[in-house]
C-alpha positions as CSV (number, residue, x, y, z in Angstrom):
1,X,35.5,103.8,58.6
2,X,36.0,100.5,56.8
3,X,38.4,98.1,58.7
4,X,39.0,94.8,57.3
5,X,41.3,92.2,59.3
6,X,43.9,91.3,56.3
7,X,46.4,88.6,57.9
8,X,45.8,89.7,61.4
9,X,46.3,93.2,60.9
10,X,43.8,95.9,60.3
11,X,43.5,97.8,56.7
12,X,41.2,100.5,55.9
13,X,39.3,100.7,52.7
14,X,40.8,97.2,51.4
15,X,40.4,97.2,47.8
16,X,38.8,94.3,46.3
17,X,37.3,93.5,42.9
18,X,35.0,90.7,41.3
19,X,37.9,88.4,39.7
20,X,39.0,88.5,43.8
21,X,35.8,87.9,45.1
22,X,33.8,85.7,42.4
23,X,36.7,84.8,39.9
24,X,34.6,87.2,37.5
25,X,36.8,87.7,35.1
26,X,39.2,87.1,32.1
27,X,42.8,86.9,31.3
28,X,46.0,86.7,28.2
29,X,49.2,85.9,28.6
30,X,51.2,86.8,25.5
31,X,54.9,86.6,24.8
32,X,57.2,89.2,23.0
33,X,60.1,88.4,21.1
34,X,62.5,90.6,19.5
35,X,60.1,93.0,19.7
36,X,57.1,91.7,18.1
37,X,54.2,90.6,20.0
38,X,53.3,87.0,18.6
39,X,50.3,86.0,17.5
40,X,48.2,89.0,19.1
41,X,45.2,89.6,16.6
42,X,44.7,85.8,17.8
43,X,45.4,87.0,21.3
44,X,42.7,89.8,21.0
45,X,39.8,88.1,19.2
46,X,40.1,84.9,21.9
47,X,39.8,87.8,24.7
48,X,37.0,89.3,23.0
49,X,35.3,86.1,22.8
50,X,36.2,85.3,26.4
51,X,34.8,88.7,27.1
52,X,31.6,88.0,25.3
53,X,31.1,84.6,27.1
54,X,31.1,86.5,30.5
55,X,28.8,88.9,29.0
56,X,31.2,91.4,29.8
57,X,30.6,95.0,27.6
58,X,33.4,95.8,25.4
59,X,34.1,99.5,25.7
60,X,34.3,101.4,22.1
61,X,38.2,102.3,22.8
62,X,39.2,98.2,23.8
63,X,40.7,97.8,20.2
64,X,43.4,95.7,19.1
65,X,45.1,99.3,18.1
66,X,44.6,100.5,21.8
67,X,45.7,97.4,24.2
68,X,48.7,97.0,21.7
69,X,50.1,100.5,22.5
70,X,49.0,100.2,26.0
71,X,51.2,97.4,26.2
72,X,54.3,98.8,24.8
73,X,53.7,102.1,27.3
74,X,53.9,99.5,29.9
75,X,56.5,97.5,28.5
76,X,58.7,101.0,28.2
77,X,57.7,102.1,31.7
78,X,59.7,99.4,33.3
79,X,61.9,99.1,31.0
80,X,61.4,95.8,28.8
81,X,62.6,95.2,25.2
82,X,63.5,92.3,23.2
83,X,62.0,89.0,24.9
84,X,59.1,89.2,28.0
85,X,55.8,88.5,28.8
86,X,52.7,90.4,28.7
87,X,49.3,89.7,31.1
88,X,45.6,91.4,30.8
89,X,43.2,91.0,33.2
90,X,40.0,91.7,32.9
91,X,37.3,91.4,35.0
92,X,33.6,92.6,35.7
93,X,33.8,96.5,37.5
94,X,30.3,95.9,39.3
95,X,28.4,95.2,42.9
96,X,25.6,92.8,43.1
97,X,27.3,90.5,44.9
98,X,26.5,87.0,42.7
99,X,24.2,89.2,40.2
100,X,25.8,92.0,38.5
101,X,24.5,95.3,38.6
102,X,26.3,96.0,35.0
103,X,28.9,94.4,33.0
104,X,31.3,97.4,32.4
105,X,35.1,96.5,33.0
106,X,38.1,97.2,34.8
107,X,41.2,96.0,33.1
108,X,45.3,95.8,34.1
109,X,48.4,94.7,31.6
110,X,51.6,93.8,33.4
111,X,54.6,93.0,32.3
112,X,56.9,89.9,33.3
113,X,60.5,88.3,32.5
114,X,60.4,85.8,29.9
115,X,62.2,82.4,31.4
116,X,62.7,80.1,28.4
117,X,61.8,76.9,27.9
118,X,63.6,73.2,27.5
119,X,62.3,71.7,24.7
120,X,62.1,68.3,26.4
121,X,60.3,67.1,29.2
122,X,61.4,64.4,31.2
123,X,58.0,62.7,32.6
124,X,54.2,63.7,32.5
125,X,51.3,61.4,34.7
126,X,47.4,62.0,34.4
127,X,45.1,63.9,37.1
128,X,41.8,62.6,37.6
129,X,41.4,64.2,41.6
130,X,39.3,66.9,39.7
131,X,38.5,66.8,36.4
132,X,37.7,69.0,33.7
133,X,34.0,70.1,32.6
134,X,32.6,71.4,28.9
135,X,30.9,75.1,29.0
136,X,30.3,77.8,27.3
137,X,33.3,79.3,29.4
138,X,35.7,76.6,29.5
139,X,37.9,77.3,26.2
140,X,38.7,80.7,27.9
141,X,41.2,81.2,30.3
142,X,39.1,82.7,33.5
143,X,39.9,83.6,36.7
144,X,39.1,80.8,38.1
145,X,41.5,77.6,37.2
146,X,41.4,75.6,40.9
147,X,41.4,72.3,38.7
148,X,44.5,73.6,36.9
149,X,45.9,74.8,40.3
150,X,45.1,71.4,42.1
151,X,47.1,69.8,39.1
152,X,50.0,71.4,39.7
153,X,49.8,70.8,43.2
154,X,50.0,66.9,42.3
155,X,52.9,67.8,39.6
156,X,54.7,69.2,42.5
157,X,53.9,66.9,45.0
158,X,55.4,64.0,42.5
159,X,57.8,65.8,41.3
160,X,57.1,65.6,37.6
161,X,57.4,67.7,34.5
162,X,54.0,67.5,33.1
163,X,50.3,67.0,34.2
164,X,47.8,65.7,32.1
165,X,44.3,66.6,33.0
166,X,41.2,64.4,32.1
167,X,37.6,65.5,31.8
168,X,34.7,64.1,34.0
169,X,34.2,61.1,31.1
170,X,38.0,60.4,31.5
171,X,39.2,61.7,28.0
172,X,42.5,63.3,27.4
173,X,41.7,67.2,28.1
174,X,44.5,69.6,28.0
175,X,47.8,69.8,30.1
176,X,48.7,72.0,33.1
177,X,49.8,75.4,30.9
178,X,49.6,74.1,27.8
179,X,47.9,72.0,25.0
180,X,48.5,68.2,24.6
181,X,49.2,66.7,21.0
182,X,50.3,63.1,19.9
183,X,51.6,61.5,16.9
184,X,50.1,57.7,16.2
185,X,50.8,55.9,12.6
186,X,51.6,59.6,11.6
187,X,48.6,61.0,12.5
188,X,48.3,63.9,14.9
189,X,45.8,64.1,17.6
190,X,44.6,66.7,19.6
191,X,42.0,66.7,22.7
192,X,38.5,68.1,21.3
193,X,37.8,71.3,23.0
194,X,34.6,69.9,24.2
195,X,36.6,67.9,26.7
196,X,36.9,71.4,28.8
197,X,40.4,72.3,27.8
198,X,41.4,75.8,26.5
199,X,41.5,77.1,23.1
200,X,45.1,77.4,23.1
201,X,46.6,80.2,20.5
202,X,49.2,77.6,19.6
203,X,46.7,74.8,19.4
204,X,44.8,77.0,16.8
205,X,48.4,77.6,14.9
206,X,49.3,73.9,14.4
207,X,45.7,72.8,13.3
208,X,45.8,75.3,10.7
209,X,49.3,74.9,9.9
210,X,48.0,70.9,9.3
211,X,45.2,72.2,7.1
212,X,47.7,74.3,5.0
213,X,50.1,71.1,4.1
214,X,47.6,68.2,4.0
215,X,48.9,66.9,7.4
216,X,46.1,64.8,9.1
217,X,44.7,66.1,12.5
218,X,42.1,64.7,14.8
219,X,40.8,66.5,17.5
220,X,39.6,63.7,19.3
221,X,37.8,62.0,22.4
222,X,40.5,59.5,23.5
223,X,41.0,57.8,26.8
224,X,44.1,57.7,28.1
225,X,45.1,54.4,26.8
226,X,45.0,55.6,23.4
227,X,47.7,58.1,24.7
228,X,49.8,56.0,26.2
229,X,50.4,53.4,22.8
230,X,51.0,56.9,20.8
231,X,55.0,57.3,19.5
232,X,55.5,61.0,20.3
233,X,53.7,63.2,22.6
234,X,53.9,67.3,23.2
235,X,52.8,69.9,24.3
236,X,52.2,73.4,23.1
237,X,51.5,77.0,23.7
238,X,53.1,79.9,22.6
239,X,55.4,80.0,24.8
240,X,56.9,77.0,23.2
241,X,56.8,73.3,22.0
242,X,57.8,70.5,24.6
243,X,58.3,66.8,23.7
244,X,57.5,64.8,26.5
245,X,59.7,61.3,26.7
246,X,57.7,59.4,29.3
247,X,54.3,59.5,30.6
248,X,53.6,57.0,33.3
249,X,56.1,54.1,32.4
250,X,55.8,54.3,29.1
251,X,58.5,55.7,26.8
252,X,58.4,58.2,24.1
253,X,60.7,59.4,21.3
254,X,61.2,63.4,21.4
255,X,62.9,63.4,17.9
256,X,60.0,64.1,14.9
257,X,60.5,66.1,11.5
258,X,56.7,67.8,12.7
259,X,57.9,69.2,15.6
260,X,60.8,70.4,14.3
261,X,58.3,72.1,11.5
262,X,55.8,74.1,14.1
263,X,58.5,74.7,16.3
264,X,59.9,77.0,13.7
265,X,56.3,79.0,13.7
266,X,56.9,80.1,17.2
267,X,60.6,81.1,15.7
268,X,59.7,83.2,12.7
């Protein structure tokens, strides 16, 4: 026998898993619309990179070709078409409590109703409580995201639209689901990726969007002052792009002919 005391009550043989017990593990959330999965050879080569950063061991069969029609079996099972959103987890299938006896996976893909989003967001503040650290790890979405968690606490707690995290020098990092991005003198900014934020699929899509049409991008180190004196902020992921029209007590305008450009990337 194998009792566990879940909640008060006993279950026998409770199922657990690293990404439960240690966070040891990766994930993707992708969106479909009409039917097309966007931006998912992106989507696979950032969780194969993820994968290699845990040193997890990529099974011969985990190709872009298999997940893709393991998603759509899924997708038909419970009866999804048109517009939704996809998850994979992945994770480390092995005991050794803190070391690993071996880095074979497990892995899940579930499907979720797509809930659009406003393309305006009415306020955004900063979150310093716990801020973000640089790794080898950190551009990857893992199953551990307490700082992001913790953020969104504070968004809740003030009742805001946006978060904007910092790193442990106090630079601009990344926001609570999403990439940040400003426009200053016409010039776009982005956090560097070395401030501990993710490698967001839509972050890669607008920097090589700008590289395409001679558009100026910086990914930058900037504190948040330099933020706050910008004329248009947003945020992206692939889920869509957000102006935000006030962080702290300063004002923004949501109206620019680049948003209105990369917006139409997540449209096509």
């Amino acid at each position: 026998m194998n009792f566990a005391l879940l909640n008060g009550t006993f279950s026998e043989n409770f199922t657990s898993n690293r990404a439960f017990e240690y966070g040891d593990g990766v994930f993707e959330t992708l969106i479909v619309r009409k039917n097309k999965i966007f931006f998912w050879e992106k989507h696979y080569q950032r969780l194969c990179e993820a994968m290699q950063a845990l040193q997890l061991e990529k099974p011969a069969f985990f190709t872009m070709n298999f997940l893709e029609k393991a998603i759509w079996q899924v997708a038909k099972k419970n009866g999804f078409t048109d517009t939704f959103r996809i998850k994979i987890n992945v994770w480390r299938d092995s005991a050794g409590w803190y070391a690993p006896e071996k880095n074979e996976i497990s892995w899940l893909i579930r499907v979720f109703h797509y809930i659009s989003k406003a393309p305006i967001k009415s306020k955004a503040i900063f979150f310093d409580q716990v801020p973000l650290v640089n790794s080898s790890i950190s551009p990857y979405k893992t199953c551990n995201a307490l700082p992001y968690v913790l953020a969104g606490l504070e968004k809740n707690k003030q009742k805001v639209d946006e978060i904007i995290l910092l790193d442990c020098y106090g630079n601009i990092a990344d926001a609570l689901v999403s990439n940040v991005f400003w426009i200053t003198n016409n010039t776009l900014y982005t956090p560097s990726i070395a401030c501990g934020g993710k490698k967001g699929i839509m972050r890669s899509v607008i920097l090589e969007f700008c590289k395409e049409n001679g558009i100026e991008i910086k990914e930058s180190f900037c504190r948040k002052e330099e933020l706050l004196h910008a004329q248009t902020i947003f945020t992206s992921n692939v889920a869509g792009i957000e102006a935000i029209e006030q962080v702290e007590n300063q004002h923004y305008t949501t109206k620019h002919e680049f948003l209105q450009a990369i917006s139409k990337l997540i449209e096509a």
